[in-house]
MIDOSE-1310 file (N, C-alpha, C; in nm, 2 decimals, decimal comma, always signed):
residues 51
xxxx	+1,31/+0,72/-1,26/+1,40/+0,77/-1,16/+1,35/+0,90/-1,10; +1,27/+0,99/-1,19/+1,24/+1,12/-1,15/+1,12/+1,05/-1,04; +1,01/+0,98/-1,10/+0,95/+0,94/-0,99/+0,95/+0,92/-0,85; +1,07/+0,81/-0,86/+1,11/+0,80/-0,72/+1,17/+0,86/-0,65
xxxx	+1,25/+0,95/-0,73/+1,33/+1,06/-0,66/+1,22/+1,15/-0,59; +1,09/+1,17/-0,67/+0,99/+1,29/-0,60/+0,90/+1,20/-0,47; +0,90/+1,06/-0,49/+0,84/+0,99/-0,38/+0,92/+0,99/-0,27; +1,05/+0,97/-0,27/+1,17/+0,98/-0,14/+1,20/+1,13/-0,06
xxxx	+1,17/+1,20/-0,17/+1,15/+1,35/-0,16/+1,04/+1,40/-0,01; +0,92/+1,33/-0,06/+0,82/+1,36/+0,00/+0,81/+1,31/+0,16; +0,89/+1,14/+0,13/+0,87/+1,10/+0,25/+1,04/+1,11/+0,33; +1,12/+1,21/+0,34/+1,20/+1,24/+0,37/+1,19/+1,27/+0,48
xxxx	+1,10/+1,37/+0,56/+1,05/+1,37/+0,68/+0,96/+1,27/+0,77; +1,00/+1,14/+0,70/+0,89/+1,06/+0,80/+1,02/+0,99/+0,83; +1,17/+0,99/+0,84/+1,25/+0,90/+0,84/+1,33/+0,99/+0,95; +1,43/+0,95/+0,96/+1,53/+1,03/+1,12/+1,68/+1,11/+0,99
xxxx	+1,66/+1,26/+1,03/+1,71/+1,35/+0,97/+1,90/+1,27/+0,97; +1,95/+1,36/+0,85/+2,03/+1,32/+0,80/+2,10/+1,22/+0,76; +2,00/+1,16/+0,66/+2,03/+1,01/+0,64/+2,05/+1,03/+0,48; +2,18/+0,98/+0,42/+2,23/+0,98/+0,33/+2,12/+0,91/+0,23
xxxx	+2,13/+0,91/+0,10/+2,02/+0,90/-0,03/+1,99/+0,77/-0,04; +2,10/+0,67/+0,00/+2,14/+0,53/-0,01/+2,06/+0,50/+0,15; +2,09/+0,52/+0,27/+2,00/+0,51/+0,39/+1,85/+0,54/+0,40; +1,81/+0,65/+0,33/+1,71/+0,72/+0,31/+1,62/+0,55/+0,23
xxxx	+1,70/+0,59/+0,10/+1,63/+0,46/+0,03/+1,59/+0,34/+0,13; +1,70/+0,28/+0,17/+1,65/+0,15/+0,24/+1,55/+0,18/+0,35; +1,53/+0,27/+0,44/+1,45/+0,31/+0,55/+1,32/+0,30/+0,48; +1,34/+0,38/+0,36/+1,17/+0,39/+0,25/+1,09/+0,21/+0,27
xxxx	+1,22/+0,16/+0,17/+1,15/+0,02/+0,11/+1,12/-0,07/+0,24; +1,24/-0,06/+0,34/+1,23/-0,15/+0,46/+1,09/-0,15/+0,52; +1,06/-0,01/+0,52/+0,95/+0,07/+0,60/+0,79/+0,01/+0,51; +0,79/+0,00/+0,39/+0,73/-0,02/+0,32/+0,69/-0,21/+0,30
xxxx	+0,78/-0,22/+0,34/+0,82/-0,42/+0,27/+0,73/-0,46/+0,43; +0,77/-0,40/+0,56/+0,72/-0,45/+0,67/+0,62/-0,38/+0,72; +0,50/-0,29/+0,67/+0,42/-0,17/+0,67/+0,31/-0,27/+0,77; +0,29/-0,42/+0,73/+0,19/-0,45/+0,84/+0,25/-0,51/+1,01
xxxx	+0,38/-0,49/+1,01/+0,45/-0,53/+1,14/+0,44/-0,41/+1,21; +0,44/-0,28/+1,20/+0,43/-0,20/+1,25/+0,56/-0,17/+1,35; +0,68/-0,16/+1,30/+0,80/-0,14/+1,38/+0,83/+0,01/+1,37; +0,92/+0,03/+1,45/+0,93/+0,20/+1,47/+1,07/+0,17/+1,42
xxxx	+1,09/+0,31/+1,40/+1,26/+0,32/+1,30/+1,34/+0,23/+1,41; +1,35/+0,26/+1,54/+1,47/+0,17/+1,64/+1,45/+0,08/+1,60; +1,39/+0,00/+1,58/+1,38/-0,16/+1,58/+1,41/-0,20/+1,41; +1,39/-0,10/+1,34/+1,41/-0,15/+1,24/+1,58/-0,14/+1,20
xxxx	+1,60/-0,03/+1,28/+1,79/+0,00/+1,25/+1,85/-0,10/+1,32; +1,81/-0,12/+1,45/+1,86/-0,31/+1,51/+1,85/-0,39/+1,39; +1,74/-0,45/+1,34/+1,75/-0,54/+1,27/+1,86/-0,50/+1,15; +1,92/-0,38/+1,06/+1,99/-0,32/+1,00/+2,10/-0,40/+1,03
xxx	+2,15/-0,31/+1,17/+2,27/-0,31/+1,23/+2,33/-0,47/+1,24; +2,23/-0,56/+1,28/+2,25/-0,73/+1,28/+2,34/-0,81/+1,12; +2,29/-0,70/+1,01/+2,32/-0,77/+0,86/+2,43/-0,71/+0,83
């Protein structure tokens, strides 16, 4: 847990400010799961917003 907590830590600035611990998380893995699609945060909060 400390792990991840210091990984989400780090990439906290690569995600759109004030995004709760639970948002933050999903932005990470989402971001991570589709890293060869190359989508920008908009497109990936659309796809969010749809589920």
């Amino acid at each position: 847990m400390i792990l991840l907590n210091s990984v989400l830590e780090r990439a906290k600035d690569n995600y759109p400010a004030g995004l709760s611990d639970d948002k933050l998380f999903e932005f990470y893995c989402v971001d991570n799961i589709l890293i060869n699609y190359d989508l920008d945060y908009a497109e990936i909060e659309v796809c969010h917003q749809r589920n």
